[in-house]
DSSP file (Angstrom, degrees, kcal/mol; ACC not computed):
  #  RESIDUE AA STRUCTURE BP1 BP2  ACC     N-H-->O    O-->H-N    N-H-->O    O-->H-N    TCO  KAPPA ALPHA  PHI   PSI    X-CA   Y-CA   Z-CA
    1    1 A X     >        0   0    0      0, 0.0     4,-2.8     0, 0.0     5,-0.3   0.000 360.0 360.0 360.0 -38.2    7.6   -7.4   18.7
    2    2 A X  H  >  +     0   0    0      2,-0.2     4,-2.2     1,-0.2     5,-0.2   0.954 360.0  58.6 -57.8 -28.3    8.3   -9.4   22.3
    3    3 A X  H  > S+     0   0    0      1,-0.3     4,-5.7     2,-0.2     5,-0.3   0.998 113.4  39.6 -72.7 -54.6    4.6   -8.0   23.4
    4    4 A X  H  > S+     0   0    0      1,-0.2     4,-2.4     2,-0.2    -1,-0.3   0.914 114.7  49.1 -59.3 -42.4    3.4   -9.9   20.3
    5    5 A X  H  X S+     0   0    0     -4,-2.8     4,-2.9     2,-0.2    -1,-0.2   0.841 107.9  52.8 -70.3 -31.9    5.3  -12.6   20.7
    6    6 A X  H  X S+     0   0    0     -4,-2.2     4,-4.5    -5,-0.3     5,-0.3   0.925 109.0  51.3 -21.0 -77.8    4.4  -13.0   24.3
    7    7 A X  H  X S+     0   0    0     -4,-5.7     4,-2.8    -5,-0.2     5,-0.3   0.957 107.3  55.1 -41.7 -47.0    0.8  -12.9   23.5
    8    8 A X  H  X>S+     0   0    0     -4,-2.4     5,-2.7    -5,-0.3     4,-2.6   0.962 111.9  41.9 -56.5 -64.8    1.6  -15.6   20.9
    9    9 A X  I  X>S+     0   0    0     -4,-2.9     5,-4.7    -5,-0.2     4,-0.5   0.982 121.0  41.6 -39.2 -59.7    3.2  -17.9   23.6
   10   10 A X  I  <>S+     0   0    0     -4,-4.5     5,-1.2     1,-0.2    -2,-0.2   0.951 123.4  36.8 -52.9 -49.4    0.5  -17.2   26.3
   11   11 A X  I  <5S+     0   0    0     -4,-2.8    -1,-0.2    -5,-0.3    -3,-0.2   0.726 130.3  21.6 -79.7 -46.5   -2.4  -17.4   24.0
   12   12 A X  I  <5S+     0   0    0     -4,-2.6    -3,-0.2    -5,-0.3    -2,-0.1   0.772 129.5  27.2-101.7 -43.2   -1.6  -20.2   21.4
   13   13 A X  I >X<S+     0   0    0     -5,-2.7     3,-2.4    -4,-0.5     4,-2.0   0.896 108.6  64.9 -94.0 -36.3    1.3  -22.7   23.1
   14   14 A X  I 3><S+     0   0    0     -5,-4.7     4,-1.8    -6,-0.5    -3,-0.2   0.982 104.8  48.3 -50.4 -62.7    0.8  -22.4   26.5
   15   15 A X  H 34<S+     0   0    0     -5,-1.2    -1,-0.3    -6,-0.3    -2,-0.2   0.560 106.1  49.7 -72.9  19.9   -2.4  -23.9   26.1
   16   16 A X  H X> S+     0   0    0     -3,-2.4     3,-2.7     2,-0.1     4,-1.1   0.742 106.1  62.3-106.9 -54.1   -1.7  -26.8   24.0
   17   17 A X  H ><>S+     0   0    0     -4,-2.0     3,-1.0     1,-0.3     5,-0.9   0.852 102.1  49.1 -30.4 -45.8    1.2  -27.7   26.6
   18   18 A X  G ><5S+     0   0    0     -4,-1.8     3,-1.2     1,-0.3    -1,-0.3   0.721  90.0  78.1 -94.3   0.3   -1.3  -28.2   29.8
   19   19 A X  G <45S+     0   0    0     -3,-2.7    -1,-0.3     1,-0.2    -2,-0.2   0.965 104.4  37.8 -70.3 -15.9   -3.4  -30.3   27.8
   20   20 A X  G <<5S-     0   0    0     -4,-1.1    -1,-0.2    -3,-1.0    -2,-0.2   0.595 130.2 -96.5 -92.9  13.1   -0.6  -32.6   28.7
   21   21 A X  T < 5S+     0   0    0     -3,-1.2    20,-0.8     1,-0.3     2,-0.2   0.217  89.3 111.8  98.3 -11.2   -0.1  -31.3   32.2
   22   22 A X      < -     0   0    0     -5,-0.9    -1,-0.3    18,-0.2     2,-0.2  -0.575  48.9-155.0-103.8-179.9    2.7  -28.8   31.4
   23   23 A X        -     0   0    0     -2,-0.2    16,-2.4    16,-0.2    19,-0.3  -0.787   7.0-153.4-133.5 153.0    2.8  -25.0   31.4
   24   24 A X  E     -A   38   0A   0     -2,-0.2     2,-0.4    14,-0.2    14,-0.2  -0.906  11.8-153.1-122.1 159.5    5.1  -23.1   29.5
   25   25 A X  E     -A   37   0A   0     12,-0.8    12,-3.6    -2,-0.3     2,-0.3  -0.999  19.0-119.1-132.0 138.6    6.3  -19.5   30.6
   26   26 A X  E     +A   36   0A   0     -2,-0.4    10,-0.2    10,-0.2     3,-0.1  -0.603  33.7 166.5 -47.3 109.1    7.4  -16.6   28.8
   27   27 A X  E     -     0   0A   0      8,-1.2     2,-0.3     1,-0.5    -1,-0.2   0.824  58.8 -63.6 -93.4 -67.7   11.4  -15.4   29.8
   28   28 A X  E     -     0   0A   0      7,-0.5     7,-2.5   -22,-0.0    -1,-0.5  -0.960  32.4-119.2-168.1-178.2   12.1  -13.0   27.1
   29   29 A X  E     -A   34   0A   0     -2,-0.3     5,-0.2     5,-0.2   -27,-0.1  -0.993  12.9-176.3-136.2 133.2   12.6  -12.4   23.8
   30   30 A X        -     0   0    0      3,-3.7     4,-0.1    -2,-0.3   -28,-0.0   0.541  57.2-104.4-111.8  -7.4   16.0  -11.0   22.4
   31   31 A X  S    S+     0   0    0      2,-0.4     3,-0.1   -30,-0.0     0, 0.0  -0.192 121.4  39.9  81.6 -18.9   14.8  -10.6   18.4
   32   32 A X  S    S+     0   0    0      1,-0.3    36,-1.1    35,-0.1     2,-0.6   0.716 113.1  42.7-114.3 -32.9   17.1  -13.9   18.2
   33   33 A X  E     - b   0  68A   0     34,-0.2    -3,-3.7    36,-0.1     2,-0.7  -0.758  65.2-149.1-122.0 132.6   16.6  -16.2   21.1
   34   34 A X  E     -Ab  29  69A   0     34,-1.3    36,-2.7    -2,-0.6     2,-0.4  -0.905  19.5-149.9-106.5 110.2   12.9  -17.0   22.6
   35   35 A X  E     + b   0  70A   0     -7,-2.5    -8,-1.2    -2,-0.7    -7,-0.5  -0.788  24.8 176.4 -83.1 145.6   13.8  -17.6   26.2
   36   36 A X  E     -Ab  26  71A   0     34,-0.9    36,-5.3    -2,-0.4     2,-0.7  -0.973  19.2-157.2-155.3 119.9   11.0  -20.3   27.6
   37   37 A X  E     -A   25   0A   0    -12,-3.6   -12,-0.8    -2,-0.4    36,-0.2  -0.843  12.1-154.3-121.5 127.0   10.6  -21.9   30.8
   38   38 A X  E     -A   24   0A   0     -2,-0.7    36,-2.3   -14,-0.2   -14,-0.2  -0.458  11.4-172.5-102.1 156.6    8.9  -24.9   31.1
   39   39 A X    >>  +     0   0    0    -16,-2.4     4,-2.5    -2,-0.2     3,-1.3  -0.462  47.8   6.1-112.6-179.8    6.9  -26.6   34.2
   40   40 A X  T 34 S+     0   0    0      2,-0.3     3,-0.5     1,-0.2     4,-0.3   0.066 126.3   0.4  41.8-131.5    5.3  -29.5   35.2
   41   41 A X  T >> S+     0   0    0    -20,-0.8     4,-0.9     1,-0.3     3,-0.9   0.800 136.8  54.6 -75.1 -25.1    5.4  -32.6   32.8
   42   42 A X  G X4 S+     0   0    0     -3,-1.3     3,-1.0   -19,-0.3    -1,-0.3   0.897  95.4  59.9 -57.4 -47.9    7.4  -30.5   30.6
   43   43 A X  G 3< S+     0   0    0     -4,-2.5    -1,-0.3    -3,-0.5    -2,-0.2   0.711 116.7  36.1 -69.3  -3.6    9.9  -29.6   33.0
   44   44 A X  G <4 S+     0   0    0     -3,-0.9    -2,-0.2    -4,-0.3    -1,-0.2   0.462  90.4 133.4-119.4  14.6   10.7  -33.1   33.3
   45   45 A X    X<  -     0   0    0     -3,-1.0     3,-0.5    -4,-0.9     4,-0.2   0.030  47.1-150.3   2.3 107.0   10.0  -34.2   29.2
   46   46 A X  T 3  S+     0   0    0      1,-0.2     2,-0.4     2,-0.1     3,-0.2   0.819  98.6  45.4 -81.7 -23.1   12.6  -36.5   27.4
   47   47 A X  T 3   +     0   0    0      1,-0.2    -1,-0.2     2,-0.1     4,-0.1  -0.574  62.3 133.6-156.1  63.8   11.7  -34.8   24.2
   48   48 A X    <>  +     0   0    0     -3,-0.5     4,-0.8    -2,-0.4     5,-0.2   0.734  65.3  66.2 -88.6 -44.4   11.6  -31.5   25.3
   49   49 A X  H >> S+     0   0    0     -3,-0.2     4,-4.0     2,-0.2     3,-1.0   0.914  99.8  53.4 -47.4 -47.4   13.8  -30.7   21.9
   50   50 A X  H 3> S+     0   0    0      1,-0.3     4,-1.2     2,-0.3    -1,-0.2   0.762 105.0  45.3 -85.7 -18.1   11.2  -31.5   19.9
   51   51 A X  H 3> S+     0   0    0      2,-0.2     4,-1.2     1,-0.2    -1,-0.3   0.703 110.9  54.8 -95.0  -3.9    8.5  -29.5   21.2
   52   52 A X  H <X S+     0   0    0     -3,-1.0     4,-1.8    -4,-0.8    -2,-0.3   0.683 106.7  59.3-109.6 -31.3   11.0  -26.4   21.3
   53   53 A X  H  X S+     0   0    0     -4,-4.0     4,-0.7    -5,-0.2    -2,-0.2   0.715 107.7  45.5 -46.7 -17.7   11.3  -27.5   17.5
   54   54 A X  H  X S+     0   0    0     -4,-1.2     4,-2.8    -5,-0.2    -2,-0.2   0.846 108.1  50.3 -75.5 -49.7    7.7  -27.0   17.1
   55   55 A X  H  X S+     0   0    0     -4,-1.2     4,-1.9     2,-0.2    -2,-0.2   0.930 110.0  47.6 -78.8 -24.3    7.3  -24.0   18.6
   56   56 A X  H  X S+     0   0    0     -4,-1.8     4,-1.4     1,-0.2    11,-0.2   0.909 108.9  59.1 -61.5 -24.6   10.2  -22.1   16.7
   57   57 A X  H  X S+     0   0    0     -4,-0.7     4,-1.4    -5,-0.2     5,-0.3   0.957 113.9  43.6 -65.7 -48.5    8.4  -23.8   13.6
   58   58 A X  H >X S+     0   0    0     -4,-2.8     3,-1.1     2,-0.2     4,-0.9   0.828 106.9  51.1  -1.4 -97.0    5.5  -21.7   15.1
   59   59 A X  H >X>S+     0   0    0     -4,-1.9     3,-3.1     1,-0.3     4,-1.6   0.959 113.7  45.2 -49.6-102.4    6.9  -18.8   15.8
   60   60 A X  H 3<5S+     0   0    0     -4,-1.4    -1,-0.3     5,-0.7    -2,-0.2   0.290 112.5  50.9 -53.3   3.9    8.4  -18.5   12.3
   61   61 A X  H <<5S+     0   0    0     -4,-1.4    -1,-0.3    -3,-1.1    -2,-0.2   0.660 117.9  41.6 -91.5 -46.0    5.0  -19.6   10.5
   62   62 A X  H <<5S+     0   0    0     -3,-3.1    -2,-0.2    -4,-0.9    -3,-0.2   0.652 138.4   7.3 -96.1 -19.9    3.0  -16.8   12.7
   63   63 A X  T  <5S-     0   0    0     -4,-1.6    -3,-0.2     2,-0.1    -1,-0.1   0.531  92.5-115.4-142.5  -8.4    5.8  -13.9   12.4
   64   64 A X      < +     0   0    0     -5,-0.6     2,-0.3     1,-0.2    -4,-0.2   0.958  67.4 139.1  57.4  62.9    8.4  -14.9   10.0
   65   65 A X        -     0   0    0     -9,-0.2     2,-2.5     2,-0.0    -5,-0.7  -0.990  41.9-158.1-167.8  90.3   10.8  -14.9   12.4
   66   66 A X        +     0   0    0     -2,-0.3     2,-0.2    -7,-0.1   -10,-0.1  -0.369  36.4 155.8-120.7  98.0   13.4  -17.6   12.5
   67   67 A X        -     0   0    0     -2,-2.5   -34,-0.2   -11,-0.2   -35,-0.1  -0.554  42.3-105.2-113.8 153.4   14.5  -17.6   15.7
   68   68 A X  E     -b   33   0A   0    -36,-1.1   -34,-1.3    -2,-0.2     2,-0.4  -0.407  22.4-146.4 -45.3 137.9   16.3  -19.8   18.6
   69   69 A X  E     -b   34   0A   0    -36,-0.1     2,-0.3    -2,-0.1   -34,-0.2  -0.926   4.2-160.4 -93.2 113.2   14.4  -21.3   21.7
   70   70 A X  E     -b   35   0A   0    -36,-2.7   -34,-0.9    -2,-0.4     2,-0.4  -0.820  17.6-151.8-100.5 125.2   16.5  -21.4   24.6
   71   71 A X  E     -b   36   0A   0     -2,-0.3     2,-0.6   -36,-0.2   -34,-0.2  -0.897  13.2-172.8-132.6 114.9   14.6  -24.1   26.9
   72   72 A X        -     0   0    0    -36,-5.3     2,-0.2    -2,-0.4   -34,-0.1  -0.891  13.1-142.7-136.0 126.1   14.9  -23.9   30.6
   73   73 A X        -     0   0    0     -2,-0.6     2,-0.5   -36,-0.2   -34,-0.2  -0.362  15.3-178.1 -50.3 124.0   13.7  -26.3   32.9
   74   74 A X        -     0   0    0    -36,-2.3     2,-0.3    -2,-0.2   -31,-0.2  -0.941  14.4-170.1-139.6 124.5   12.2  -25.4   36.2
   75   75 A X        -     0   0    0     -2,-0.5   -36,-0.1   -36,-0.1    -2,-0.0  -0.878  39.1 -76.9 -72.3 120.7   11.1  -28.6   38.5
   76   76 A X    >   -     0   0    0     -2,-0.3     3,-0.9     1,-0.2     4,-0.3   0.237  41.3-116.0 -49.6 129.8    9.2  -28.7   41.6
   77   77 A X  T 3  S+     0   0    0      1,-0.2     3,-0.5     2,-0.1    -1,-0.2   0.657 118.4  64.7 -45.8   6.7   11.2  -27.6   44.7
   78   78 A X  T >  S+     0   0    0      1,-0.2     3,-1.2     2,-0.2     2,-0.3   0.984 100.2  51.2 -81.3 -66.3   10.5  -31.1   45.7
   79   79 A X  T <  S+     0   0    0     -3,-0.9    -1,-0.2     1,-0.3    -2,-0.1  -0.032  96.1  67.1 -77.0  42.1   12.6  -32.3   43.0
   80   80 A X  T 3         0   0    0     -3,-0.5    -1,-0.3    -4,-0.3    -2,-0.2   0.239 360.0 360.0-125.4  -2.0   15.3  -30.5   43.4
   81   81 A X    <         0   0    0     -3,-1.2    -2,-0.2    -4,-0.1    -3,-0.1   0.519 360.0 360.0-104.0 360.0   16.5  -31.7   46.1
């Protein structure tokens, strides 16, 4: 089930994320918790909750699967210092 769900990420959310300039990446999948790390405009997103409400609405539409997203930010090394 992670392979599919993987695909699922790469293939259906990732690309609706860059139409707004951010990338999402696949971490892992546990059967309960969808690990996700987001980039770009995402990694800095005020309403970054809502879009990890979307995709579990997703996710549980596409697989029946009604599962966590654990949402981790990763920011350009620039802005991390």
């Amino acid at each position: 089930m992670e392979e599919k769900i993987k695909e699922y990420v790469v293939n259906f959310i990732a690309p609706r994320l860059e139409g707004d300039g951010g990338w999402v990446e696949f971490k892992g999948f546990d059967g309960r918790i969808l690990s996700l790390r987001f980039r770009g405009e995402c990694s800095k997103c005020l309403i970054l909750s809502r879009c990890a409400d979307w995709i579990r609405e997703m996710i549980k539409k596409e697989f029946d699967l009604d599962v966590k997203v654990d949402c981790e930010r990763k920011r350009p090394y620039f802005q991390d210092v």
